[in-house]
C-alpha positions in Angstrom: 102.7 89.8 150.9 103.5 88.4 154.6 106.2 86.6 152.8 107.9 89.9 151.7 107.4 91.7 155.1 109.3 89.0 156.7 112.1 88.8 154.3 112.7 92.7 154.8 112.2 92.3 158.4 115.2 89.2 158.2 117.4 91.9 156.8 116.2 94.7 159.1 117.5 92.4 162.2 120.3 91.9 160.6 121.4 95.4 159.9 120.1 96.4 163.4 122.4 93.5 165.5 125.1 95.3 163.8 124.1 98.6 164.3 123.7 97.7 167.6 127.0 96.5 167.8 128.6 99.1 166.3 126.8 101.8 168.8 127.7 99.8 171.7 131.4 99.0 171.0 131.5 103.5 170.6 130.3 104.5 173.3 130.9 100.9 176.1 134.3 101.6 178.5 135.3 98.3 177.4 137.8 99.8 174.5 140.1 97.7 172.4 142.8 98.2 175.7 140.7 96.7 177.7 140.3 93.8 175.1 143.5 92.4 174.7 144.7 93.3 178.4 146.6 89.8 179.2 149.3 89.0 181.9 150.9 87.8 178.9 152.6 90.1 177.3 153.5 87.7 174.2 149.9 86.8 174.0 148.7 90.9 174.5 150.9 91.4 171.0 149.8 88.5 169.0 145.8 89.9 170.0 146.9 93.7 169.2 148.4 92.3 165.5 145.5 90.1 165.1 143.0 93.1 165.6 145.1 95.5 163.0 145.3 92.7 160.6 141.2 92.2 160.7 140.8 95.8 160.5 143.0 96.3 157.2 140.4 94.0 155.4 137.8 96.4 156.4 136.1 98.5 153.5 135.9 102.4 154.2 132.4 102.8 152.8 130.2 103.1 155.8 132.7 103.0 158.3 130.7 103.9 161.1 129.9 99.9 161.0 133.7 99.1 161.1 133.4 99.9 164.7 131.1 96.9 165.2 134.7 95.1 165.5 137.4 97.7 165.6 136.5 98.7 169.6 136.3 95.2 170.7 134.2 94.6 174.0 133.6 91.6 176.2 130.2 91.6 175.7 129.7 88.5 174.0 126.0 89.6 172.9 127.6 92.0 170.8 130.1 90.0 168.8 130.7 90.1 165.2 132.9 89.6 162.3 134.6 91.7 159.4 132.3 89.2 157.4 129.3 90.2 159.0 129.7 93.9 158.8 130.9 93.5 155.1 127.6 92.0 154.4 125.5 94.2 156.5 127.2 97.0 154.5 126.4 95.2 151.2 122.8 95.1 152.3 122.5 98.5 153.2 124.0 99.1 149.6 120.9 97.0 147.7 118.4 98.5 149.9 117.6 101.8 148.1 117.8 100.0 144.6 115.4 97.8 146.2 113.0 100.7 147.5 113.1 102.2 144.2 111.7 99.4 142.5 108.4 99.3 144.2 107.2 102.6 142.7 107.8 100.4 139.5 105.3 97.9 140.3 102.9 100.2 141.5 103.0 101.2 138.2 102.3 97.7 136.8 99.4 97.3 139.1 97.3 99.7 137.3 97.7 97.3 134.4 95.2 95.1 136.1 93.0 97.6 137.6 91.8 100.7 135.9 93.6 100.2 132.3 91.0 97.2 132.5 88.1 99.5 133.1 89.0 101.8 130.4 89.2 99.3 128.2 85.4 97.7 129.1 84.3 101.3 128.5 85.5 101.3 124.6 85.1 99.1 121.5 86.6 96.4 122.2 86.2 94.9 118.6 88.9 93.6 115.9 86.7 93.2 113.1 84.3 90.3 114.0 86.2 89.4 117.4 85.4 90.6 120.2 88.2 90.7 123.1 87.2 90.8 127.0 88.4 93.2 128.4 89.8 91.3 131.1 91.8 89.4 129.0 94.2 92.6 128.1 96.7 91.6 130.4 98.0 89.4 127.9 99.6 92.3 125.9 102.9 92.8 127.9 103.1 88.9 127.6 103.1 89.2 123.5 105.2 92.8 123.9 107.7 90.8 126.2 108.2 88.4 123.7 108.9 90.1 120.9 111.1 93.0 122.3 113.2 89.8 124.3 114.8 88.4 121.7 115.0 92.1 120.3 116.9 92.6 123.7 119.3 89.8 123.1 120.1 89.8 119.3 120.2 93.8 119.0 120.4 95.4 122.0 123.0 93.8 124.0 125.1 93.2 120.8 125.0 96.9 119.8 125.3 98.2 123.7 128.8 95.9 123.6 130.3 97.3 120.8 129.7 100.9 122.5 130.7 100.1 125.8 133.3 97.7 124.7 132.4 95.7 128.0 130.7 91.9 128.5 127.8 93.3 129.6 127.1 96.0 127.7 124.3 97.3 129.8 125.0 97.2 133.5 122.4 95.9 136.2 121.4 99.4 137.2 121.2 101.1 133.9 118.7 98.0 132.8 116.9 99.1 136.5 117.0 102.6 135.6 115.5 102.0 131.4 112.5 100.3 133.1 112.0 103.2 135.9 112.2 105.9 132.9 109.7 103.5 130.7 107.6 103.4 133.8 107.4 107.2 133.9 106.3 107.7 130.2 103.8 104.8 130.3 101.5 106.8 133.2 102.1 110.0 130.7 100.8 107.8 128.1 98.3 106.5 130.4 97.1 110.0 130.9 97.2 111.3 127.6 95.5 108.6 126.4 92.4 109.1 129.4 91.8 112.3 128.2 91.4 111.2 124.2 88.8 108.7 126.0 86.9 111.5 127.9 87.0 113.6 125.1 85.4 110.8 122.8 82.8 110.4 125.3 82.2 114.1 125.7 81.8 114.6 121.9 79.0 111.2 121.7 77.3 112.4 124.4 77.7 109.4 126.1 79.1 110.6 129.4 76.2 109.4 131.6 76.1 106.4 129.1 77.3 102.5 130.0 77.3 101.9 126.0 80.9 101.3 124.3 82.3 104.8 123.5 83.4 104.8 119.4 86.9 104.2 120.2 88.8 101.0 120.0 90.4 99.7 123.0 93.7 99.5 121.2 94.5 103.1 122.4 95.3 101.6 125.7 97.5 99.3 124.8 99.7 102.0 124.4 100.5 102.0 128.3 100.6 98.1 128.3 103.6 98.7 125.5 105.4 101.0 127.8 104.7 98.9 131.0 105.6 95.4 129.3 109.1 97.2 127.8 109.7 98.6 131.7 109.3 95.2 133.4 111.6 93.4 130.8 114.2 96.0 131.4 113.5 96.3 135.3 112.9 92.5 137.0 115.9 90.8 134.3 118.2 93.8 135.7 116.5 93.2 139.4 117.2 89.3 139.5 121.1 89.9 138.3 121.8 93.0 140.4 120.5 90.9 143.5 121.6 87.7 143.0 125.4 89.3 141.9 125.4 91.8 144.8 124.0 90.4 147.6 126.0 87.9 149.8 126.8 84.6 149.2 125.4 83.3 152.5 122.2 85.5 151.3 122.1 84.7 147.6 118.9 82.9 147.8 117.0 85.4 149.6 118.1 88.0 147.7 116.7 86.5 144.8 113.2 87.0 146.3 113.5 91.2 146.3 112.0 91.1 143.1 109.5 89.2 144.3 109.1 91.2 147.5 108.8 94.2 145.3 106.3 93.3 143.3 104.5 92.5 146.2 105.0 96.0 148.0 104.0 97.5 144.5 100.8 96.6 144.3 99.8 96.8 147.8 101.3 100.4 147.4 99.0 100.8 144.4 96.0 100.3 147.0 96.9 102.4 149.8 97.8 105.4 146.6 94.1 104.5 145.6 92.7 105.0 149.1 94.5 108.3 150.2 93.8 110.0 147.3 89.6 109.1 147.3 90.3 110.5 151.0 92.2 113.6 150.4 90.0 114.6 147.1 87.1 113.8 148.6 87.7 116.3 151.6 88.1 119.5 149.1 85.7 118.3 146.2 82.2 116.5 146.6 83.4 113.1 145.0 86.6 111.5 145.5 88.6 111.1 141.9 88.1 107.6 142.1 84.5 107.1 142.7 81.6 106.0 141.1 79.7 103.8 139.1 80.5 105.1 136.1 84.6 105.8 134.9 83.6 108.8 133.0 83.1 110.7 136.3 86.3 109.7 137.6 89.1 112.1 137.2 91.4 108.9 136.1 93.9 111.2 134.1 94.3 113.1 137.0 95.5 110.1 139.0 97.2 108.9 136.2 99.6 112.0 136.3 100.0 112.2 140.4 101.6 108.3 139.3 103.5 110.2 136.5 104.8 112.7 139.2 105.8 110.1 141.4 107.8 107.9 139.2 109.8 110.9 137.9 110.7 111.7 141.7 111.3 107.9 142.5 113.6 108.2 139.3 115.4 110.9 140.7 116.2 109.3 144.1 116.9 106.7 142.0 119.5 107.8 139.7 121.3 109.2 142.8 121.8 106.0 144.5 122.8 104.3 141.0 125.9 107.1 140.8 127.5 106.5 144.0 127.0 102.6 143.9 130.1 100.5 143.6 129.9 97.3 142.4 131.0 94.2 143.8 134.5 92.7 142.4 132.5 89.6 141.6 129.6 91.7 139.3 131.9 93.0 137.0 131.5 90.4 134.3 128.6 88.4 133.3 128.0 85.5 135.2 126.6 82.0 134.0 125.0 81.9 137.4 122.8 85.0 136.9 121.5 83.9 133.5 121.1 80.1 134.6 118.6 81.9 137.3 117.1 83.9 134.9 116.2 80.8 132.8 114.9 79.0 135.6 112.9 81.6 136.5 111.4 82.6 132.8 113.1 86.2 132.4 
């Protein structure tokens, strides 16, 4: 977790020298006259050509930044490059894609959380086996590895023919299949809490730590969902990073995924925390508190998540409209599926 605060602060202090720069070179006296003043006047030309050159290699998206080196000052503390502000801007691109992942993983925390304590509640038998509940996690594993090759000998073939590009699917559209999975695995999730209560309310077994007669195998529903929505989501996260970011940032970038996850679950915590707090102001028990899980109102959670990842899809899908890709993301890239190797996706 400390390691993915201080990769977002990295980029932060980036973004903000910039900014800085850009704020200071708008409003300093020192404008571009007062720059390239020179007794001179041979050498006042060639630094007045030099400057327009630079700033015809400047992109117009977020050109408030351009003036981190189009008002030139002599303020040495506040010098930077076209190359600096390109990446800066390229940064500030990512960053919403990369905020919009974390509701994601939030998501994916509950897999080892309360979807575990559902499960210990039911029967948890497969004829004469019987499965810890703990153990549960396992099914996006076996889901990820059958829909995988699914993805790569049906999917991406199919998506080629219709698209008629290399990719097929882009980064963000991958991104934006695992947000919308995301969203109907905490309906599921819900759905699938009430059919639980409503077992235990029919057996009479409410106040009851005895296995409610229903297998566990309704849960796995969610785990389905979930698994599907992190094949889509971190394979797309590791090839829109590592294609988009900067060279010079390439490995770092990498880690957003990573850092994501990270911010996810702790997310999942604090979610946990403010709702026991705000429910348990209004109501005489929090939702989620007790001994016993069928006195928690779990489905109730379970759709506040529901709510949440629709919104987050929303923002999402907004950002994912107006983004331009880079000229070098394009095209599939050896490199990108080289990292994905390495790194099991």
């Amino acid at each position: 977790m400390q390691v993915s605060f201080l990769f977002v602060g990295v980029l932060e202090s980036l973004k903000v020298f910039v900014l800085a720069a850009a704020i200071f070179n708008t409003f300093s006296g020192n404008a571009r006259t007062a720059h390239v003043v020179s007794t001179n006047p041979s050498s006042r030309t060639s630094s007045i050509e030099n400057i327009e050159e630079e700033e015809e290699n400047i992109s117009e998206e977020l050109g408030f930044l351009n003036r981190a080196v189009m008002n030139r000052s002599t303020c040495t503390a506040f010098k930077v490059n076209i190359k600096q502000v390109e990446e800066v801007k390229i940064v500030l691109k990512i960053f919403p894609v990369f905020m919009s992942t974390i509701m994601l993983n939030c998501c994916l925390a509950q897999l080892s959380t309360f979807s575990v304590q559902q499960a210990a509640t039911m029967n948890t038998k497969i004829g004469s086996l019987r499965v810890p509940p703990a153990s549960l996690p396992v099914f996006p594993v076996i889901f990820i590895m059958i829909l995988a090759p699914m993805y790569d000998h049906v999917i991406i073939p199919f998506a080629r023919k219709i698209t008629k590009t290399e990719m097929g699917i882009t980064h963000l559209q991958r991104i934006g299949f695992g947000l919308f999975l995301s969203v109907m695995a905490m309906a599921v999730a819900a759905l699938v809490e009430i059919k639980r209560k409503q077992v235990a309310h029919r057996a009479t077994l409410m106040n009851s730590t005895e296995p409610l007669p229903i297998t566990f195998l309704w849960v796995s529903l969610q785990y389905l969902f979930l698994g599907s929505a992190d094949l889509f989501s971190l394979a797309g996260m590791m090839d829109f990073f590592f294609t988009e970011a900067p060279f010079s940032m390439r490995s770092l970038a990498t880690s957003l995924s990573w850092a994501s996850l990270a911010m996810g679950y702790y997310l999942s915590s604090v979610l946990v925390a403010i709702v026991n707090h705000v429910t348990g102001s209004f109501r005489h028990t929090p939702w989620l508190y007790g001994s016993n899980l069928n006195h928690y109102h779990l489905e109730r959670f379970y759709w506040l998540m529901c709510v949440l990842s629709g919104l987050n899809f929303l923002v999402y899908l907004m950002w994912a409209k107006s983004y331009k890709y880079g000229p070098k993301s394009t095209s599939g890239s050896n490199d990108t599926r080289m990292l994905c190797n390495s790194t099991g996706i």
